[in-house]
Every structure is written in C-alpha cells, then in structure tokens.
PALOVO-888683 format. One record per residue (C-alpha): residue number from 1; residue in three letters; x, y, z. Coordinates in steps of 0.05 Angstrom, whole numbers. Layout:
N
     k     r     east    north       up
   NUM   ala        X        Y        Z
...
% end
This chain:
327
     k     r     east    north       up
     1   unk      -16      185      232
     2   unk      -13      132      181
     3   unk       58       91      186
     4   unk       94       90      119
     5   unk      146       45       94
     6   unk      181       63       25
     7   unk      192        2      -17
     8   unk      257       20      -58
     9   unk      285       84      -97
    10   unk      295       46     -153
    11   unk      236       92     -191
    12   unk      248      169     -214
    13   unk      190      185     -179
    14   unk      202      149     -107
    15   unk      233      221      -74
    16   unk      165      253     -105
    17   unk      122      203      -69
    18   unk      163      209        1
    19   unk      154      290       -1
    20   unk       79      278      -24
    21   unk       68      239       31
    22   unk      101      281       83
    23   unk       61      342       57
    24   unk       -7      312       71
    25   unk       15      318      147
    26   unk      -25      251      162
    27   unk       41      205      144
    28   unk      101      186      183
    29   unk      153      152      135
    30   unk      183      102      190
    31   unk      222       53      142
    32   unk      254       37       76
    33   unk      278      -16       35
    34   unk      310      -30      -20
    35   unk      357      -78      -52
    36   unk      408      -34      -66
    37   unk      438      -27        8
    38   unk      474       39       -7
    39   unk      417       75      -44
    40   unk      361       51        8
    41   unk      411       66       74
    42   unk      423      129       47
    43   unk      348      151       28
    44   unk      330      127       97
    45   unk      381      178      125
    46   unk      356      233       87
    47   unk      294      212      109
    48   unk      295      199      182
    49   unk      268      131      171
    50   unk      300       64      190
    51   unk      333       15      130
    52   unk      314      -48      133
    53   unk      353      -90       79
    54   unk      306     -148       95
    55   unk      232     -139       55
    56   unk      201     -190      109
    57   unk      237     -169      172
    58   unk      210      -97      142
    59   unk      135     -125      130
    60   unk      130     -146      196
    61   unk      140      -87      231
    62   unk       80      -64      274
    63   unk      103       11      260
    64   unk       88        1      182
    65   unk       11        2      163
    66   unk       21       17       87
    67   unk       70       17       35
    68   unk       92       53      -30
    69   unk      129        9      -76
    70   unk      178       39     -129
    71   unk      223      -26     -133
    72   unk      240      -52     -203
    73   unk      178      -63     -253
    74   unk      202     -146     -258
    75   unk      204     -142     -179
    76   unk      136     -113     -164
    77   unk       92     -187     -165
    78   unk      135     -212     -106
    79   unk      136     -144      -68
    80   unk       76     -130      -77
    81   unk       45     -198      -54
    82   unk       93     -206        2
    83   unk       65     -131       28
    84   unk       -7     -160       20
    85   unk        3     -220       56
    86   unk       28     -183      121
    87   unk      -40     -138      123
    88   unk       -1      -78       84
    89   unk      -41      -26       52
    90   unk       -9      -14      -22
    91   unk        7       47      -67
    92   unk       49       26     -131
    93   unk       74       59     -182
    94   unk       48       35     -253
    95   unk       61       -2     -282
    96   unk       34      -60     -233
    97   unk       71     -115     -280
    98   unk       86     -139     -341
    99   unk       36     -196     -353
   100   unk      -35     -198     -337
   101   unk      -20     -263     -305
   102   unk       28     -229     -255
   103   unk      -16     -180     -247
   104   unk      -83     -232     -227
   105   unk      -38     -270     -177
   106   unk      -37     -191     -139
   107   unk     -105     -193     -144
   108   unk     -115     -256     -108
   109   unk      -79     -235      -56
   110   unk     -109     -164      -49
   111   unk     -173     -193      -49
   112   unk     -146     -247       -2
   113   unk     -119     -190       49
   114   unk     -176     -145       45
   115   unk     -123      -86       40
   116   unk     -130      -19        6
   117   unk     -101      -18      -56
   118   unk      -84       34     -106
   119   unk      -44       47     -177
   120   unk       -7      110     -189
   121   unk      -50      135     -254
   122   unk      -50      210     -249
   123   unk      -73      232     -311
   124   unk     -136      205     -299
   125   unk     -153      259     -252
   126   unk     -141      309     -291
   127   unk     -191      367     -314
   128   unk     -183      347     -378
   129   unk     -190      282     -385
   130   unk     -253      282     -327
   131   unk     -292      331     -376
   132   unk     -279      290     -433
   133   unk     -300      232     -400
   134   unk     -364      262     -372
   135   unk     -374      296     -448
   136   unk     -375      228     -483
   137   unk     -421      194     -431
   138   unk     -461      256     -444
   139   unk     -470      243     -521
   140   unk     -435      310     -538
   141   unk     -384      275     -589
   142   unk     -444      231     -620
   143   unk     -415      168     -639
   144   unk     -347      169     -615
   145   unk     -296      143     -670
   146   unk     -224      165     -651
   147   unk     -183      174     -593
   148   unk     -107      200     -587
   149   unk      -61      208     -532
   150   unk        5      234     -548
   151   unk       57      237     -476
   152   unk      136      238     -492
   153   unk      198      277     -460
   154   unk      280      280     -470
   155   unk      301      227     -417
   156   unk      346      187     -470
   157   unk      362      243     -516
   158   unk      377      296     -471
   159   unk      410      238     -422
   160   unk      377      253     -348
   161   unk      348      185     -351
   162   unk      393      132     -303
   163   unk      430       87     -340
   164   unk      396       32     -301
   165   unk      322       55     -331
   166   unk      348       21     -402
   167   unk      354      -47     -365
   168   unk      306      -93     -383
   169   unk      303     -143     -328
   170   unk      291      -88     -283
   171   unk      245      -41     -320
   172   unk      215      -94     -362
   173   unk      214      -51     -427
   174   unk      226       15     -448
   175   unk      187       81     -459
   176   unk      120       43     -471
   177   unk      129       10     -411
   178   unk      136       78     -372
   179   unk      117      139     -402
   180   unk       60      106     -458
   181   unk       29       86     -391
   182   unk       -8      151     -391
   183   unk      -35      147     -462
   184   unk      -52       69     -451
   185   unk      -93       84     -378
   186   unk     -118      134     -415
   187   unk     -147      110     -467
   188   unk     -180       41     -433
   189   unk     -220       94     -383
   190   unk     -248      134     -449
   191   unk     -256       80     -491
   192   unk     -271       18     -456
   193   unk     -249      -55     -468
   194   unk     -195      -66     -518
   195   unk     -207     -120     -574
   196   unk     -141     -118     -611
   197   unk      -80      -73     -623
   198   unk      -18      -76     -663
   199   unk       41      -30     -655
   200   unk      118       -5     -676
   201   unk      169       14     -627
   202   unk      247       34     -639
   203   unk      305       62     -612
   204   unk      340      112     -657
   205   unk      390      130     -613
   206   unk      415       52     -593
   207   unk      382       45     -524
   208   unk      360      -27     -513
   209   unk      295      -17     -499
   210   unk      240       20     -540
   211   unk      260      103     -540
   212   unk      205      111     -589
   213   unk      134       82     -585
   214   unk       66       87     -629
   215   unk        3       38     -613
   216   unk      -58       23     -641
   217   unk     -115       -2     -619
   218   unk     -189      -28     -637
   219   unk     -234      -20     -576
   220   unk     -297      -66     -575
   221   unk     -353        0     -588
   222   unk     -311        0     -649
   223   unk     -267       72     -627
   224   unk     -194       68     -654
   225   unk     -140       97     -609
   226   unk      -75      117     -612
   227   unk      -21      112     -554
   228   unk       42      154     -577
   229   unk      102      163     -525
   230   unk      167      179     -525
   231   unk      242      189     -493
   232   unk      270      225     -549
   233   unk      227      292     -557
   234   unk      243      356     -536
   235   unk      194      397     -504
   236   unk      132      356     -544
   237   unk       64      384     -519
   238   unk       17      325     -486
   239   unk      -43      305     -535
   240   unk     -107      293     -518
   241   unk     -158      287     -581
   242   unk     -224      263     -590
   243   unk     -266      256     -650
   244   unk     -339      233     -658
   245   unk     -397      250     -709
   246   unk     -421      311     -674
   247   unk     -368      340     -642
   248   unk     -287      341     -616
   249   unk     -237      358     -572
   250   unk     -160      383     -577
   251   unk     -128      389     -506
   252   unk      -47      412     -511
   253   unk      -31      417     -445
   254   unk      -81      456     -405
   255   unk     -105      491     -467
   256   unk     -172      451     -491
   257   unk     -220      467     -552
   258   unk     -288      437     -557
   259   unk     -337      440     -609
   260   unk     -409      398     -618
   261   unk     -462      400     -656
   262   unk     -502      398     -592
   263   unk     -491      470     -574
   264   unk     -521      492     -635
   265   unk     -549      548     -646
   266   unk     -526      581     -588
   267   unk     -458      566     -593
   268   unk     -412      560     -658
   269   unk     -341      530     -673
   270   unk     -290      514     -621
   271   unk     -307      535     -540
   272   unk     -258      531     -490
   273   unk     -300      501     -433
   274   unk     -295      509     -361
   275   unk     -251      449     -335
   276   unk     -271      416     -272
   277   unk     -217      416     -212
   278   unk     -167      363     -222
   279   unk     -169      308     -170
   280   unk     -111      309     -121
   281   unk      -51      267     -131
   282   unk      -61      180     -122
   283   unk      -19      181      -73
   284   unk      -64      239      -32
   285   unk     -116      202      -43
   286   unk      -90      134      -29
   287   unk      -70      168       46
   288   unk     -139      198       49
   289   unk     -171      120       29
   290   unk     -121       85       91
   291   unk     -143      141      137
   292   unk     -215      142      115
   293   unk     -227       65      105
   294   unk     -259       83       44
   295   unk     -223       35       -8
   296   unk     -187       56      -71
   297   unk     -216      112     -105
   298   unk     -256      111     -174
   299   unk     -201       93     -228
   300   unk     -147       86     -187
   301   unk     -159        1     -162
   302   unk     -129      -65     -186
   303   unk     -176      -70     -240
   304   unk     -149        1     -280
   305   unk      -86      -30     -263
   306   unk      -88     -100     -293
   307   unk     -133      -59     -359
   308   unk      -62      -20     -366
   309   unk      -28      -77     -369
   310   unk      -61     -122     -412
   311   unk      -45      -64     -464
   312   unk       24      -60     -448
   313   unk       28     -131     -449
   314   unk        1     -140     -531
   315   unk       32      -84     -558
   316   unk       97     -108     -531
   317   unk       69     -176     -565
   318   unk       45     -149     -629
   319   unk      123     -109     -640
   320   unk      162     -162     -623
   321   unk      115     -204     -675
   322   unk      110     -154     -728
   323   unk       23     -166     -724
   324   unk      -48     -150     -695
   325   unk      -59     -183     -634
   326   unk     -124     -201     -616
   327   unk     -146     -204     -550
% end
C-alpha cells in the first residue's frame, strides 16, 4: 500500500482526491494537515487518518511516502518544497504557483529529491483532446492556424463557490487562475511554446478577483489561441476548436466533428471519429507512477506545470497592464 498524507482541504477538489485515492485500493490515507485546525481535525476524522497541525512533524513521519497538496495556491512553493525535501512523492493540484520563479525553485528541489512528481491536468487525458493532438501531429489540419478552448461554470453567480475562493492571498487570482487552467494547459500541449499574449478579465458581479476571463495568445509556429473561462455561466458547454488549412475540429462536450481535406474522396464534410479511451484520472496515475517507480506520466510533470504557469502568470500581467506581453 502506498502511505498517503493529505496536505489541506483548503481546495474544492481535496474530498475528490481522498475518495480517488481510496478507490484505487493501493492507498492508505494515514494523515492530514492543514492550517485551518478545525477543517483539517475534522477531515482527518471523517477520514480515519491522524491530524497533524505541524507540516514538518507531518513530513517526517515514516508512515507517509507521498502527498497530495490542496493548500492555498500562494502556499503551495513552501509546501511543496518542504514535502520534497523529506523524500515525499508529490501530487498537486494546478495550479503549481503563481510565478514561474516560484515554480523553478520546485523544480530544483524535485530534481534535487529525485521524487515522483505530478500536476493535476485532467483534460489532457481526455479522448478529445488526445485525438486532436495525434490529428495535428498527423498533418490532418494542414497548417494549423487557430486554437480555442472555452471552460466556465456558475460558482460566483449561482453562489456554491466558498467565500474564501475570492481571496486573493490565498487563491492568488480568480477564475483564470482556476478554472482557465484547463483552456491554458490545453492550449501549450496543442500548440507549443507561447511567444506573447494579451488578455481582459472582469468581474460583473463585484467579486475581487476576475469572475470573467478571455486570453489571447501568439504561439511561436505562429497558431493564435484563445483561453475563455468563466464563474458566471450557466450550464456553458466546454469548447474545444481547431482550425487549420485543410481541415477542423468542433468538440462540445463529448460530441466532436471532424472534417479534412485528407479524407477526400472517400469521405465528405464533418465525421464524428472514433475517440480513443480517455486516460485515467492524475491522481490514478500518479498512485500507479509511486507504486510502479515509473516517474510522472507523459503531460502530467513539472515541466506542463511551470508551461501553465508562465501563461497564467502574463495574462495576469498583460490585464493588469492593459498590453501584449511578450515573452
């Protein structure tokens, strides 16, 4: 059994990871903690686990061989170092911080450790996006020319967001900074390296951080894409389109239509192609890279994470600054 230790409830999705993990039946959760001393005593209850209020008392445990952290986006560099330097395999929820240079003093330490490391990117995996991935290396767009990914939900307008989520010293910005994490990933693993971007974000409803959230960005093989994300849509469909000179792709939610000149003549106008099987959950395949030895799996390492980042970190710049950032 690989020995778990849950590294605060802070995130919406920390109860997800704990069940994910005990449904692989290879994990033992045997500890938690968090800085809130009521909310991480009583998810250690729940969860059979010990609380240990103290991160390095916690680290040092020989009963803990990996770690999930869900603490506070601002808090992740110390957390997140501190579990590396005590030998702990990581999972972390994305974002992994909110500077690139935060996020290369992880990596030195990673590297430093040796330990398994992987970034909770799960759209990635996905049917969808793994066809259209293979599809452009294949040539089937042509030239490929531009990319949108659309993601949004109610959390601000329909109120089942925590209050706490608006914070900013916690959560380090606003729906960008969470939810346009799955158009930015995916974007920089379809398109490649980013050479500049400029963006608008706003908050209609008076949140402080952004509720509503467009970015644009100039990749270096010249494809434009478009992050778009959300807290104050109901029900939106998620977007995945791709245009090229000899063919496209519209995904809404599972439902994706293809067309390329490359079928021709056996094939005319929009197919809807066999997907490949999605790729389990990160966190299934983080357990399966401790147990296994094999290291973090393709698209899921500190690299993709610090490539999300550096997005989220210029479009933040070019808002705030009203201009294209280069970078």
């Amino acid at each position: 059994m690989l020995n778990v230790a849950m590294l605060s409830k802070w995130h919406v999705h920390a109860e997800g990871y704990a069940n994910d993990l005990i449904n692989t039946g290879k994990v033992k959760i045997t500890a938690v903690w968090d800085d809130d001393v009521e909310r991480g005593s009583e998810w250690a209850g729940r969860l059979g686990a010990d609380f240990e209020p103290d991160l390095e008392k916690l680290l040092a445990r020989s009963d803990v061989d990996a770690v999930v952290c869900d603490a506070p986006t601002t808090q992740h560099k110390d957390v997140i170092i501190a579990a590396a330097r005590a030998g702990k395999h990581i999972f972390t929820e994305k974002a992994l911080a909110p500077t690139v240079a935060e996020c290369e003093e992880i990596k030195a330490e990673i590297e430093k450790s040796g330990v398994t490391f992987v970034i909770s990117l799960p759209q990635r995996g996905t049917g969808a996006v793994q066809f259209a991935r293979k599809m452009i290396a294949d040539g089937a767009f042509g030239r490929v020319n531009y990319v949108r990914v659309r993601n949004g939900h109610s959390g601000v307008s329909a109120g089942w967001l925590p209050e706490y989520w608006f914070e900013e010293k916690d959560a380090a910005g606003g729906a960008m900074m969470d939810l346009g994490c799955h158009p930015m990933y995916t974007l920089a693993y379809l398109c490649g390296r980013p050479k500049r971007v400029t963006a608008i974000f706003n908050s209609p409803l008076g949140t402080p951080v952004d509720e509503n959230a467009v970015a644009t960005i100039e990749f270096e093989n010249g494809i434009i894409g478009v992050a778009e994300t959300s807290f104050i849509v109901y029900n939106t469909p998620s977007m995945l389109e791709i245009y090229g000179t000899e063919g496209s792709l519209v995904c809404q939610n599972d439902d994706i239509k293809f067309i390329s000149s490359k079928l021709a003549p056996y094939v005319r106008g929009y197919v809807k192609p066999n997907m490949p099987q999605s790729r389990p959950a990160p966190i299934v395949q983080f357990v399966d890279a401790c147990v296994n030895g094999t290291g973090a799996p393709e698209g899921l390492g500190i690299d993709d994470a610090i490539a999300l980042t550096e997005l989220l970190e210029f479009s933040y710049k070019a808002n705030n600054n009203n201009k294209i950032v280069e970078l």
